[in-house]
Backbone as CSV, one residue per row, in Angstrom:
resi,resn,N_x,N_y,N_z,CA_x,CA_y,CA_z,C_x,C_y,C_z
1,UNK,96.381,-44.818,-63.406,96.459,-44.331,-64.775,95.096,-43.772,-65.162
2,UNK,95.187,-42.438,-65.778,94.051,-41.944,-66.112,93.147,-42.659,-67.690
3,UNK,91.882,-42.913,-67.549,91.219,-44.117,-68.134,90.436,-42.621,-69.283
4,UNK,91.280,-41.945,-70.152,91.065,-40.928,-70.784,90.094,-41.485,-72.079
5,UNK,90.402,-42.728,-72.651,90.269,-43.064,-73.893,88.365,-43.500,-73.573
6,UNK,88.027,-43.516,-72.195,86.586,-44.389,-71.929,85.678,-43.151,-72.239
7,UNK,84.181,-43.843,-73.252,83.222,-42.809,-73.362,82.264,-43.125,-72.722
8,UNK,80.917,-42.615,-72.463,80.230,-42.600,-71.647,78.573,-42.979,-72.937
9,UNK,79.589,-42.955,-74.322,78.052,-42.726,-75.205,77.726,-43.820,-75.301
10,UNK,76.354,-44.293,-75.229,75.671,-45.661,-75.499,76.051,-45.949,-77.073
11,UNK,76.522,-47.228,-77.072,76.213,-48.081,-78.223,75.634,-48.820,-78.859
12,UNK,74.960,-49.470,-79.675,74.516,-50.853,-79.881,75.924,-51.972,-79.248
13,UNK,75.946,-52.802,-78.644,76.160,-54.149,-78.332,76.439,-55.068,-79.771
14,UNK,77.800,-56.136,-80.228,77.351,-56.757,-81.080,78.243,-58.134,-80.289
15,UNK,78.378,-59.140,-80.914,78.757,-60.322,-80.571,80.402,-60.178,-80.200
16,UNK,80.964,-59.427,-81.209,82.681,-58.857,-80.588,82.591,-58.390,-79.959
17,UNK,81.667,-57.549,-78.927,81.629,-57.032,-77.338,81.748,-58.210,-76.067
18,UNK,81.431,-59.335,-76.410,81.306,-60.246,-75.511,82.417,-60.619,-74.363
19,UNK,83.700,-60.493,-74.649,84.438,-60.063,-73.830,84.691,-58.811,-72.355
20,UNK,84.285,-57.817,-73.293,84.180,-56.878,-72.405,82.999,-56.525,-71.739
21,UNK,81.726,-57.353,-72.173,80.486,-56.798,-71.375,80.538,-58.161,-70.483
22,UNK,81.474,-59.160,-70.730,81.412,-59.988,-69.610,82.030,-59.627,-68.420
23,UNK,83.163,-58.848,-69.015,84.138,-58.591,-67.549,83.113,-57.403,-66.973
24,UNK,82.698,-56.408,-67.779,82.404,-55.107,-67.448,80.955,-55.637,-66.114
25,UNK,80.081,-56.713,-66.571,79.278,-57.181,-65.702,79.512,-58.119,-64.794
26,UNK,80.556,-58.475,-64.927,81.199,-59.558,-63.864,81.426,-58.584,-62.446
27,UNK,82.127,-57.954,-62.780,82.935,-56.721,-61.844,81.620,-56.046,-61.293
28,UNK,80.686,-55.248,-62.051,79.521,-54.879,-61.833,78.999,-55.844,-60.401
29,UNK,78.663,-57.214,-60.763,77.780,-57.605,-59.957,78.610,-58.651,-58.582
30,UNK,79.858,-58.377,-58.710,80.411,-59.363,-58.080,80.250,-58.760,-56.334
31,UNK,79.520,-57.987,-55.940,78.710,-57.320,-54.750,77.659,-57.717,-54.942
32,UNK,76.546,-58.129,-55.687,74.880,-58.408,-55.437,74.617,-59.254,-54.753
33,UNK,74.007,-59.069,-53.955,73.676,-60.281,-52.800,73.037,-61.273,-53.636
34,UNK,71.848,-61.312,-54.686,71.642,-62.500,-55.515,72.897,-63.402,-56.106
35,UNK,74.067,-62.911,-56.445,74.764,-63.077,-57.500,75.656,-63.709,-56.079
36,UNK,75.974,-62.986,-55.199,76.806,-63.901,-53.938,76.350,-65.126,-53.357
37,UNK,75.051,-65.324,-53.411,74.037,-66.309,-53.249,74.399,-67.330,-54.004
38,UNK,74.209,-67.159,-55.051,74.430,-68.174,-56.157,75.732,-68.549,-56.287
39,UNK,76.729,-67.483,-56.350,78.337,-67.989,-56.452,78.857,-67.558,-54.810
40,UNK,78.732,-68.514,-54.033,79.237,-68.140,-52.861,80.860,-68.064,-52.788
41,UNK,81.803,-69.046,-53.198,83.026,-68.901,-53.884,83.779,-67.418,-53.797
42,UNK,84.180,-66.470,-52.422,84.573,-65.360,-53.383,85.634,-65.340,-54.259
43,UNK,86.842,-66.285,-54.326,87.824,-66.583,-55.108,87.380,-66.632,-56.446
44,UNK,86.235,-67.262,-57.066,85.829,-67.909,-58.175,84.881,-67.261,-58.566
45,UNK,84.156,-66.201,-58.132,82.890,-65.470,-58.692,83.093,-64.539,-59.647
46,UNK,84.054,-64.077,-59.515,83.973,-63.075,-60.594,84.595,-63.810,-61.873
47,UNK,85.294,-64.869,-62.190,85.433,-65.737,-62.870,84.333,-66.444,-63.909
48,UNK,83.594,-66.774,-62.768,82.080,-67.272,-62.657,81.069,-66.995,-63.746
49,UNK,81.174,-65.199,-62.817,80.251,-64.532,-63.275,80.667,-63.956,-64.515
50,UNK,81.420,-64.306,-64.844,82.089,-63.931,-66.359,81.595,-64.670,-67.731
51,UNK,81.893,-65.671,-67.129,81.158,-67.288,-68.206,79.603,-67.004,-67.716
52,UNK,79.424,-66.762,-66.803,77.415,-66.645,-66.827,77.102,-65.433,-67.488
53,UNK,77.809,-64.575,-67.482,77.287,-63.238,-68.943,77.830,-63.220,-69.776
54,UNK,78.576,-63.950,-70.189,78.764,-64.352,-72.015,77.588,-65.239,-72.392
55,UNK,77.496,-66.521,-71.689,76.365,-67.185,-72.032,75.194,-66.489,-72.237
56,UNK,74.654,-65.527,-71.207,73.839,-65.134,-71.474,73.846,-64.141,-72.853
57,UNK,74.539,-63.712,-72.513,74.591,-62.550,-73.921,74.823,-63.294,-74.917
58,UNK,75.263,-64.006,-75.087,75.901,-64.798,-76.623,74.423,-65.688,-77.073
59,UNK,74.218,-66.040,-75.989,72.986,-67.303,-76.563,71.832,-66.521,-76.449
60,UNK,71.543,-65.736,-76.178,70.040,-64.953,-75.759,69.861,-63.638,-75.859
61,UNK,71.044,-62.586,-74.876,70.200,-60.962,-75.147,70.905,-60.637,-76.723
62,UNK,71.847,-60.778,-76.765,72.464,-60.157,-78.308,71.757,-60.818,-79.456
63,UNK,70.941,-61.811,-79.489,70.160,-61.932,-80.737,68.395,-61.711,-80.372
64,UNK,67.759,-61.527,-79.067,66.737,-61.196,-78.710,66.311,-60.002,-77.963
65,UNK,67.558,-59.237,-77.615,67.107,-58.110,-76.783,67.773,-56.986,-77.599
66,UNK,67.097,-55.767,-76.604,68.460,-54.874,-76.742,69.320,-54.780,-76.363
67,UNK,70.729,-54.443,-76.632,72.032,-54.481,-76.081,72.876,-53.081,-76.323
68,UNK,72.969,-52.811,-74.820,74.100,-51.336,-75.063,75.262,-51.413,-74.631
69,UNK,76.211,-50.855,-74.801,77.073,-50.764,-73.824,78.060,-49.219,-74.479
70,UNK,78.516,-48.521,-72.820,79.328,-47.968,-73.070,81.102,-48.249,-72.946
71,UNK,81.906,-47.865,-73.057,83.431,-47.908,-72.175,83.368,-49.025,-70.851
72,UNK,82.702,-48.663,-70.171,82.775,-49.253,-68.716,81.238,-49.645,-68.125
73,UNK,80.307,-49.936,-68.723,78.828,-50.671,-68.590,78.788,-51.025,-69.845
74,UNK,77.110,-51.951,-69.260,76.552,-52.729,-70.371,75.224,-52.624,-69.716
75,UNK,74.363,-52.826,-70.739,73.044,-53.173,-70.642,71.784,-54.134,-71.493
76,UNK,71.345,-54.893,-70.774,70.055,-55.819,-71.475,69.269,-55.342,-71.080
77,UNK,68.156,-54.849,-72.468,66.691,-54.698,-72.478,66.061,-55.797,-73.143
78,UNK,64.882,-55.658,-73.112,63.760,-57.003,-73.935,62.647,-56.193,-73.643
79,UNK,62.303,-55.703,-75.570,61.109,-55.254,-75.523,60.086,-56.390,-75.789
80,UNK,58.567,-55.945,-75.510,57.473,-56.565,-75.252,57.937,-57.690,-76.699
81,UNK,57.926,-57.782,-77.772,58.215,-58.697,-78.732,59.001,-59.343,-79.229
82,UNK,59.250,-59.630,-77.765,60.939,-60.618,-78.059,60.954,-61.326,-76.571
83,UNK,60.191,-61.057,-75.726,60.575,-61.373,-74.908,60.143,-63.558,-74.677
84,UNK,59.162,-63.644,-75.218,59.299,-65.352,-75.595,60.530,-65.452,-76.446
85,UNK,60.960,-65.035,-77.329,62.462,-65.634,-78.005,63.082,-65.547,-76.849
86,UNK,62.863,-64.568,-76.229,64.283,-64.340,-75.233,64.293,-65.741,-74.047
87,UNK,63.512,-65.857,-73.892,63.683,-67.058,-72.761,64.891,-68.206,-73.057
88,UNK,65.919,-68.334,-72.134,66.874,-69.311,-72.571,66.297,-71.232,-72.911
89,UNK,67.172,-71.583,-74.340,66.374,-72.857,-74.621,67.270,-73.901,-73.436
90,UNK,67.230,-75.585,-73.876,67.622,-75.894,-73.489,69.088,-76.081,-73.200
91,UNK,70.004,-75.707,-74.204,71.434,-75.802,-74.669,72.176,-74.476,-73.259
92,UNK,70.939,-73.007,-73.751,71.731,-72.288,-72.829,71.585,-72.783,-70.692
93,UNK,70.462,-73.769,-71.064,70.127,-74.004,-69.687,71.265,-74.782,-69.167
94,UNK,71.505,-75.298,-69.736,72.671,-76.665,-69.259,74.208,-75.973,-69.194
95,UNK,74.637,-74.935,-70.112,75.522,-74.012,-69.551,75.548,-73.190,-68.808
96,UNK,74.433,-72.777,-68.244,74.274,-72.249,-66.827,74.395,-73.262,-65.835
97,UNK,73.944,-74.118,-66.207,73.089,-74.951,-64.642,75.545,-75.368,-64.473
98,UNK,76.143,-75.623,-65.762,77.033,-75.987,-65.404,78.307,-75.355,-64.953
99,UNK,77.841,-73.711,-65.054,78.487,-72.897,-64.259,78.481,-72.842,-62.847
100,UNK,77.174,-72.701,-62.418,76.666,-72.662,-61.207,76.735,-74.092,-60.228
101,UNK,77.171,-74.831,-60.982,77.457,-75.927,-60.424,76.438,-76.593,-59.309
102,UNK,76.509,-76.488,-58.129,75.579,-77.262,-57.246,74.649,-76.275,-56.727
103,UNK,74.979,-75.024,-57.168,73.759,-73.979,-56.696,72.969,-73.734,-57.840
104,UNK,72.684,-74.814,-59.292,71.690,-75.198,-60.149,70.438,-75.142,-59.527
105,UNK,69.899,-76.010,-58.712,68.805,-75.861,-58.295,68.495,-74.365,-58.046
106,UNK,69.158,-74.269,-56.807,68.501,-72.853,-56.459,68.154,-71.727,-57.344
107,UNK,69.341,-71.627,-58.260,68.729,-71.079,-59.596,67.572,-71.054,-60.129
108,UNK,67.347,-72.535,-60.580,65.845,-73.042,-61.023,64.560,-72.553,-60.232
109,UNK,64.774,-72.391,-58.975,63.670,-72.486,-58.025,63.608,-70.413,-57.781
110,UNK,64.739,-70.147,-57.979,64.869,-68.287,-58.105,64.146,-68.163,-59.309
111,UNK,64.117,-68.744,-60.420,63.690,-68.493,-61.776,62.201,-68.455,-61.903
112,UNK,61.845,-69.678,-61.414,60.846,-70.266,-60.809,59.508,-69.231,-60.525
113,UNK,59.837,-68.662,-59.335,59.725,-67.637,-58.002,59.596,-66.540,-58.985
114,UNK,60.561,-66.033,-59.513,60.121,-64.500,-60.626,59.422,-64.638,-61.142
115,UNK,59.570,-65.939,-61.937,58.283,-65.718,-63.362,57.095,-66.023,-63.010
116,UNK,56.659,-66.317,-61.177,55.367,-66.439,-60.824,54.935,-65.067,-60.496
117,UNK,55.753,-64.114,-60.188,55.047,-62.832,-60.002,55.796,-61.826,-61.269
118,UNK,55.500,-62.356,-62.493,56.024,-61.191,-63.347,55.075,-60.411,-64.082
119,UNK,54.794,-59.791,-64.496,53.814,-58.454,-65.102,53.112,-59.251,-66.317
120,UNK,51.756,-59.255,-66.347,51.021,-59.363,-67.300,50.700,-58.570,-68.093
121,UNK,51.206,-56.899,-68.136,50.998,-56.316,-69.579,52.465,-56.320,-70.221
122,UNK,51.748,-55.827,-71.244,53.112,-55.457,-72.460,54.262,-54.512,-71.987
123,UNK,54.887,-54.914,-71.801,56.134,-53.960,-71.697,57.462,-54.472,-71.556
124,UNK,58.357,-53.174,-71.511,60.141,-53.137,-71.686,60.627,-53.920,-70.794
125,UNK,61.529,-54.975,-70.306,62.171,-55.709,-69.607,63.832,-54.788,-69.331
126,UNK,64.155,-54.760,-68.178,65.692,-54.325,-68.059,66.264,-55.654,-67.457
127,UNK,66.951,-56.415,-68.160,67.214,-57.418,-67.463,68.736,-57.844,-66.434
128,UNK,69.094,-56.256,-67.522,70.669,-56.094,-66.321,71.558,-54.967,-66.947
129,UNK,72.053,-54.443,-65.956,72.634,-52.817,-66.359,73.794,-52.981,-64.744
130,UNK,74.553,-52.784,-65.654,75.998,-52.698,-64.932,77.228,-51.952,-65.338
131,UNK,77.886,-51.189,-64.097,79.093,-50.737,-64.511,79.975,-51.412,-63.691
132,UNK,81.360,-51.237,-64.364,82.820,-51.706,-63.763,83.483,-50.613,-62.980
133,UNK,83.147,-50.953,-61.378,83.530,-49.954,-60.357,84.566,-49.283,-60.829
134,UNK,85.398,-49.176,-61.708,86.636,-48.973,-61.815,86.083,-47.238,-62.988
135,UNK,84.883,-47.776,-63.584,84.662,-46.455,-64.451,83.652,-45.545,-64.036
136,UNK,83.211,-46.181,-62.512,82.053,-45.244,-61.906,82.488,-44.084,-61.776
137,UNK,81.200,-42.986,-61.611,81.581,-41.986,-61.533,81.645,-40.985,-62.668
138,UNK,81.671,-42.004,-63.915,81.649,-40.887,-64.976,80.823,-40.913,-66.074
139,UNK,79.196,-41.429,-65.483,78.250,-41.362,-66.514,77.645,-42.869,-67.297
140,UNK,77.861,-43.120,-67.347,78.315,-44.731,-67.811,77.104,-45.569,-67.711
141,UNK,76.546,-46.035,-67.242,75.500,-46.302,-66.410,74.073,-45.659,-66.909
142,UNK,74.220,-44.458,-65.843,73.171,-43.268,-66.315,72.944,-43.307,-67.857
143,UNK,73.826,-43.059,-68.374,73.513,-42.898,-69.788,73.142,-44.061,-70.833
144,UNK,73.143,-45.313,-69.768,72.818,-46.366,-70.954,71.245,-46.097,-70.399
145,UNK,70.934,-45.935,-69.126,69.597,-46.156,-68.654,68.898,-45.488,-69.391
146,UNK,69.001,-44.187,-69.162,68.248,-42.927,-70.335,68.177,-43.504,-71.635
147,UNK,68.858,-43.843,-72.255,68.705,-44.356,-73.298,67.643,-45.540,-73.483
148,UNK,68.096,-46.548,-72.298,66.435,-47.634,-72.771,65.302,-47.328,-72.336
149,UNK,65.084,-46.225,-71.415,64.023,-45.749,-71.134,63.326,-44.800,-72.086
150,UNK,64.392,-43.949,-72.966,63.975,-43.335,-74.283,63.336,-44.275,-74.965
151,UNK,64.313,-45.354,-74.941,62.977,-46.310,-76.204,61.617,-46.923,-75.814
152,UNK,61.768,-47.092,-74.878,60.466,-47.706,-73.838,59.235,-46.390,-74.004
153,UNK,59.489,-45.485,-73.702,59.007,-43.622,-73.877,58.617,-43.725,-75.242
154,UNK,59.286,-43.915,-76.128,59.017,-44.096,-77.642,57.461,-45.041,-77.948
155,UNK,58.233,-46.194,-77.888,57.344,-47.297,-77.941,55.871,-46.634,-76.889
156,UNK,55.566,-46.049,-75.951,54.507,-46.347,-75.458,54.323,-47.087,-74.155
157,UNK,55.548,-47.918,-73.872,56.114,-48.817,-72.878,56.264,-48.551,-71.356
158,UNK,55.409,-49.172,-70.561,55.657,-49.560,-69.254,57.213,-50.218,-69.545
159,UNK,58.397,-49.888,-68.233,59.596,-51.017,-67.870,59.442,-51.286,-66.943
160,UNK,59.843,-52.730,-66.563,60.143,-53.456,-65.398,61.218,-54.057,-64.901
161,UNK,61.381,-54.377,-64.306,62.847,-54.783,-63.616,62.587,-55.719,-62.310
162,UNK,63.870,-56.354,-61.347,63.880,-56.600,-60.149,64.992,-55.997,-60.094
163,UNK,65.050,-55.439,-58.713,66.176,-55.126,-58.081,66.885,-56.267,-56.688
164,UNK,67.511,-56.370,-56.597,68.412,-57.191,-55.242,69.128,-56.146,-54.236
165,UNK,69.107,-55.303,-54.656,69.966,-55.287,-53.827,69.003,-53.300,-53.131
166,UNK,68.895,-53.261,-51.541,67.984,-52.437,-51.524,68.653,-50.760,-51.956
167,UNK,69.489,-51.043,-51.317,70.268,-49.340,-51.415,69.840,-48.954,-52.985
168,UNK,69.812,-49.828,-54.231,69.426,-49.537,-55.537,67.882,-48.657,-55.470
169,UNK,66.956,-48.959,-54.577,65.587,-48.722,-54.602,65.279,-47.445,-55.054
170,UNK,66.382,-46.215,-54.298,66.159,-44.783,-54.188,66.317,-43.902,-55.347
171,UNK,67.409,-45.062,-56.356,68.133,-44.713,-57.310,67.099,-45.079,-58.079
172,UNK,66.933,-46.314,-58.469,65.145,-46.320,-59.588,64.240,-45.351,-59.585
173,UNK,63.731,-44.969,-57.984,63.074,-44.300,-57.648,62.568,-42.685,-58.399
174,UNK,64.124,-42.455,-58.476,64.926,-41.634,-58.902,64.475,-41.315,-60.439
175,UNK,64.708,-42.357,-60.709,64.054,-42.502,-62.771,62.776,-42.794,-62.850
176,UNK,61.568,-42.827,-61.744,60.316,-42.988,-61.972,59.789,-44.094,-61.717
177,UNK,60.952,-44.940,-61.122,60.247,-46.470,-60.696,59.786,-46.459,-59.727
178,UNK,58.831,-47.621,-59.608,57.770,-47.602,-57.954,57.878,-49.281,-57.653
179,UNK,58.048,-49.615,-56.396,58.971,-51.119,-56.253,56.870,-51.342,-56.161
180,UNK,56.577,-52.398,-56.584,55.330,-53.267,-57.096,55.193,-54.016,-55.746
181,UNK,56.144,-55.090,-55.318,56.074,-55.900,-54.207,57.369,-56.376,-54.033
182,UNK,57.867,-57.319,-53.252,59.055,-57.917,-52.567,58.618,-59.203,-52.827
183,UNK,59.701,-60.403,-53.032,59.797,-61.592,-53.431,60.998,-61.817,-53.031
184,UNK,60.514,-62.791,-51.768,61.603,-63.622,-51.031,61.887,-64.646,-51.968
185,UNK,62.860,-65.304,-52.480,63.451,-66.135,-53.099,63.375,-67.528,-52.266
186,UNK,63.197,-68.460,-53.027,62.986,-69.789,-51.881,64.530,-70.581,-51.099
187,UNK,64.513,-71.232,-50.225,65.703,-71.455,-49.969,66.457,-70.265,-48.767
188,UNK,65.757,-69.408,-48.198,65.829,-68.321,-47.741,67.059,-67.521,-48.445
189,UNK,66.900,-67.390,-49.557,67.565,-66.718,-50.437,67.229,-65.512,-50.631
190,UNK,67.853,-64.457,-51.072,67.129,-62.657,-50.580,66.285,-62.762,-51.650
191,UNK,66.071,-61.101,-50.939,65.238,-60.416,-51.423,64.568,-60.036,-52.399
192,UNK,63.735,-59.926,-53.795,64.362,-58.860,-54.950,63.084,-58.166,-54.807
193,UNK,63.284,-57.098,-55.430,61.835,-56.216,-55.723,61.507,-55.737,-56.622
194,UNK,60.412,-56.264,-56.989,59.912,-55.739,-58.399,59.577,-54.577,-58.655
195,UNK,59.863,-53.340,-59.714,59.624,-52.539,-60.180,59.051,-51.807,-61.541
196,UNK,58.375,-50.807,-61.522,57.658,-50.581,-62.548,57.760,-48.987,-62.683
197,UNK,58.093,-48.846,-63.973,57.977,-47.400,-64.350,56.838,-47.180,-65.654
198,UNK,55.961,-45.921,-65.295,55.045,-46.069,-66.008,55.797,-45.132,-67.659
199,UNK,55.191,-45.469,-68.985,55.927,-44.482,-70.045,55.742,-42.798,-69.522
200,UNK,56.671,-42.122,-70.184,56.438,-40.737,-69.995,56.907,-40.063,-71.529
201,UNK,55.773,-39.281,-71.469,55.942,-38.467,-72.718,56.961,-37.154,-73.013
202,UNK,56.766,-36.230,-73.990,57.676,-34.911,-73.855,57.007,-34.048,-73.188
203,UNK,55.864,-34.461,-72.840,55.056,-33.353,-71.474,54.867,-33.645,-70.379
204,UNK,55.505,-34.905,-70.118,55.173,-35.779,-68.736,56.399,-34.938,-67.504
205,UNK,57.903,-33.713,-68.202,58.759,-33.673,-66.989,59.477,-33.723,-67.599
206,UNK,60.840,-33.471,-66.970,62.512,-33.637,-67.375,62.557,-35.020,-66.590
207,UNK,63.244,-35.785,-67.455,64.014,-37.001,-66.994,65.231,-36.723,-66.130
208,UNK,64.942,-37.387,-65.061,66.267,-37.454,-64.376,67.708,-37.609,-64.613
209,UNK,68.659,-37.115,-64.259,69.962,-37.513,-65.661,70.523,-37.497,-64.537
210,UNK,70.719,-37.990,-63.414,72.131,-38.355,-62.461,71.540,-39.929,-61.798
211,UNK,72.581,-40.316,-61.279,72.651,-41.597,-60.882,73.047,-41.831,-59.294
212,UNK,72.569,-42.621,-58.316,73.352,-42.677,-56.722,73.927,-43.891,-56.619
213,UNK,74.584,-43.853,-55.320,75.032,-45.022,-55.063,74.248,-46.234,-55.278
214,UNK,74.857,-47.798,-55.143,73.969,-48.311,-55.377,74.620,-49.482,-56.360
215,UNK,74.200,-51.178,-56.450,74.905,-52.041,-57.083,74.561,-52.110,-58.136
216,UNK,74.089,-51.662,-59.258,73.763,-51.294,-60.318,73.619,-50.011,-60.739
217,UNK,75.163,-49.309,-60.700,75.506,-48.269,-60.277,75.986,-47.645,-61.841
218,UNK,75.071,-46.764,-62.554,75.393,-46.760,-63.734,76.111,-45.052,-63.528
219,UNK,77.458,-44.838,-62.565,77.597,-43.619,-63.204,78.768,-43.534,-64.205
């Protein structure tokens, strides 16, 4: 069935999205080798990973970050002054740790591991951008990215990110990111790589406006 009614324009995010930016990121990430790591289960992951991005969004990015979403993606930013609110308290910790069930720890010790090599200046956080394979292909993605990178551009803002998964690398690349270093996860748990895009002005270039393959595949 043709999916005619889906737009591609970024929105603000509000708390009645929570449904659909759970499924829309469930589906998104239910390929990330981090996210397979953690929910090894393939029966139960995308389930999983459904209740782990409501939580997150409900208790943390929708009242501390930015939040977009189109038709078929979603996206969390956290600019430089929010990003201590943003840290989950204890209430959202214990609904994670009780999703994840016995792969809690490893969590903790992945969490751990990032926030020992995370960026000491000021800047934009992307903390997750996903589409629902089902709407790839038609912008979706791309267009939430452009958009938080417009505000990051605005602001003055360095963004950062990790990526998991490598085939993504070429595609950042793509929007001006430069991978910083690699961080093996403990537990011989993969990969991720940190990335950094420096701000760009209205004289810095045309922004890139297409998207590649890739598990954070915003087309």
């Amino acid at each position: 069935m043709t999916r005619m009614s889906i737009t591609n324009m970024p929105r603000a995010a509000t708390i009645d999205d929570a449904a659909l930016i759970s499924r829309t990121l469930a589906r998104a990430f239910e390929d990330d080798p981090m996210m397979r790591w953690f929910f090894p289960d393939d029966t139960a992951r995308e389930a999983a990973l459904s209740r782990y991005y409501t939580t997150l969004f409900t208790r943390q990015y929708v009242h501390h970050g930015v939040c977009e979403r189109t038709g078929a993606a979603a996206a969390f930013w956290v600019p430089p002054e929010a990003q201590d609110k943003a840290v989950p308290d204890a209430e959202t910790i214990r609904e994670l740790e009780d999703i994840l069930g016995d792969r809690a720890g490893s969590f903790r010790e992945a969490v751990e591991a990032v926030a020992g090599h995370g960026p000491q200046e000021p800047h934009w956080y992307l903390a997750a951008i996903g589409a629902d394979p089902a709407g790839q292909g038609q912008g979706h993605g791309s267009a939430l990215l452009r958009s938080g990178l417009a505000k990051a551009d605005a602001a003055g803002m360095p963004v950062h990110l990790e990526s998991s998964k490598p085939s993504n690398l070429p595609v950042y690349e793509h929007f001006g990111f430069t991978v910083l270093e690699e961080v093996r996860l403990p537990g011989n748990g993969p990969t991720l790589w940190a990335m950094r895009r420096a701000p760009r002005t209205s004289t810095s270039g045309p922004r890139p406006g297409s998207w590649g393959p890739g598990r954070r595949q915003p087309e």
